[in-house]
N, C-alpha and C positions, 0 to 999 in steps of 0.2 A: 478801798474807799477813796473816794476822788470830790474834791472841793469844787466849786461852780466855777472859780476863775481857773480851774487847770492843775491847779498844784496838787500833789499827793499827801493825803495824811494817811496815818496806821492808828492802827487800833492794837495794844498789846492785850494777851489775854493769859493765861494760868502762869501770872507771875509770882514768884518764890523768894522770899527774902531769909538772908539767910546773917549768921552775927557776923559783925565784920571784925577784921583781925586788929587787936588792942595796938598793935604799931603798925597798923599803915599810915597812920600821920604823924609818928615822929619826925624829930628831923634828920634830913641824910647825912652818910659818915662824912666827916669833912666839912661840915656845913658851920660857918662862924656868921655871928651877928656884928653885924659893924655899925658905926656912928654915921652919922651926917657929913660930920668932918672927914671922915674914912674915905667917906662915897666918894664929897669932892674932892678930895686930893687923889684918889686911881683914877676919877675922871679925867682931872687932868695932864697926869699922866699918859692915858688910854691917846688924850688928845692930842699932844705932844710927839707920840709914838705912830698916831696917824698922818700928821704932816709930813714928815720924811718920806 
């Protein structure tokens, strides 16, 4: 199927849904939550470590 200005759309058809797995949105191994404070101080860091 094709739109008047040019562009292509689709049309999907005998779509199948299916359960989705209980941890696909856990969070990843290693993954820590940090503060504000956190941020800015690696930020700054990060910054520091890019001027050189």
């Amino acid at each position: 199927m094709e739109s008047l200005n040019g562009s292509a759309s689709y049309e999907y058809q005998k779509i199948k849904t299916a359960p989705q797995d209980p941890n696909l949105f856990n969070e990843p191994k290693g993954y820590k939550k940090i503060t504000i404070d956190e941020l800015e101080k690696l930020e700054a860091e990060w910054e520091k470590e890019n001027k050189k």
